[in-house]
C-alpha positions as semicolon CSV with decimal commas, in nm:
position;residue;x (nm);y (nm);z (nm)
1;X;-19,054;-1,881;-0,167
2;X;-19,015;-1,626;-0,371
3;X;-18,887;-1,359;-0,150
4;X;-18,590;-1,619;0,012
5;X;-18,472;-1,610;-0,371
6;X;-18,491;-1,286;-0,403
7;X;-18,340;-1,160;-0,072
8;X;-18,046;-1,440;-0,161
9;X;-18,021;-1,286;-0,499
10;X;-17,985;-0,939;-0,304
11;X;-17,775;-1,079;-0,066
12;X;-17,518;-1,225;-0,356
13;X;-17,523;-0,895;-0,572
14;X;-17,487;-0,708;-0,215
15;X;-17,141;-0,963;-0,162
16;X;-17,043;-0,917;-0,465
17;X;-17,043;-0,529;-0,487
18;X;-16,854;-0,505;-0,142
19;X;-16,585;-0,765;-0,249
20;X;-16,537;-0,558;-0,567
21;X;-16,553;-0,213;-0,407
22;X;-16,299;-0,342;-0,135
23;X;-16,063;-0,456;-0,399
24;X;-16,053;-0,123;-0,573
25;X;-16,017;0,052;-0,250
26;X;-15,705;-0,176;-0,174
27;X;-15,559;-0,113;-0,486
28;X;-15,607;0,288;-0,477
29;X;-15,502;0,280;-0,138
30;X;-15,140;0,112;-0,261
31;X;-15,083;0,300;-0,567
32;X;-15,116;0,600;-0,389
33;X;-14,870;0,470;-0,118
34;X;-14,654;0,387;-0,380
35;X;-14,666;0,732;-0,517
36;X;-14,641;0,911;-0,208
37;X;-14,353;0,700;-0,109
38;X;-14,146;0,747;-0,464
39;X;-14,221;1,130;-0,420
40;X;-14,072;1,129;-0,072
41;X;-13,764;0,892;-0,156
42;X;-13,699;1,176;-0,470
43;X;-13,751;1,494;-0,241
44;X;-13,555;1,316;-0,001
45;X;-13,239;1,280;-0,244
46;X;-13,299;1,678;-0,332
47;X;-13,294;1,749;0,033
48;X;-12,962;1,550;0,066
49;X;-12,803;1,719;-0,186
50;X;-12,868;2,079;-0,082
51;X;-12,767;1,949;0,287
52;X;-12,419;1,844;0,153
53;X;-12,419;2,147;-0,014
54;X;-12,438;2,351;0,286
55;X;-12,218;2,121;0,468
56;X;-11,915;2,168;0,247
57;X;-11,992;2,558;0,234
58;X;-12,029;2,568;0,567
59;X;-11,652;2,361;0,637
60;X;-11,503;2,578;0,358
61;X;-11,605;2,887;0,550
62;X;-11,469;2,767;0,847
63;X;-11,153;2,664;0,773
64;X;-11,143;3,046;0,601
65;X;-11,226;3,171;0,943
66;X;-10,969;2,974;1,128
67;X;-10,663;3,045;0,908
68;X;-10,782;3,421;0,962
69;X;-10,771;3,369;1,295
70;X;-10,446;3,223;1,315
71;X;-10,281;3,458;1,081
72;X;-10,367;3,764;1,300
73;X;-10,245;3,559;1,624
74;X;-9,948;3,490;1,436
75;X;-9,945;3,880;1,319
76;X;-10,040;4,032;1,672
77;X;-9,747;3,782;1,841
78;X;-9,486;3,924;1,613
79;X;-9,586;4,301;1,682
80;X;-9,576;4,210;2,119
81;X;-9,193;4,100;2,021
82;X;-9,162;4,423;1,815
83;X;-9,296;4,593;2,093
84;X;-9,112;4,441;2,346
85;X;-8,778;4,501;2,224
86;X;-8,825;4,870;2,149
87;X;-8,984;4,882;2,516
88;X;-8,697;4,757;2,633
89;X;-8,476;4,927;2,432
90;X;-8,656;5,250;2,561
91;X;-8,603;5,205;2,990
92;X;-8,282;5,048;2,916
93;X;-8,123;5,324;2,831
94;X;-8,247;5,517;3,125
């Protein structure tokens, strides 16, 4: 009789431990989620920033490029006129 209490008593302490351990496990496990996930929500708005950054640069640069680009057409189709003319100019007159 004395062992069924005892192994009870073990049995209940046993219980008791594993309900408590398993509660602190559950409530590491979801503080560290929630730190984990506020660290990747706050790296995530750094990474957005510096990606808009680059974005805008990167437009900005672009738009540079493609006025170059037009000025010089513009540029190289008033020199073929130039050119033209005084071609012209030059077997005319033979």
């Amino acid at each position: 009789m004395a062992k069924s209490k005892t192994a009870k008593t073990k049995k209940a302490i046993l219980n008791v431990d594993l309900k408590s351990t398993a509660k602190n496990l559950n409530n590491f496990a979801f503080e560290t989620t929630e730190v984990v996930v506020d660290e990747i929500i706050e790296k995530s708005a750094q990474w957005q920033k510096v990606a808009d950054k680059a974005i805008k640069a990167g437009l900005k640069l672009s738009a540079n490029q493609q006025d170059l680009t037009f000025k010089a057409l513009e540029t190289m189709k008033g020199q073929l006129k130039d050119s033209s003319k005084r071609f012209k100019g030059l077997f005319s007159k033979n």
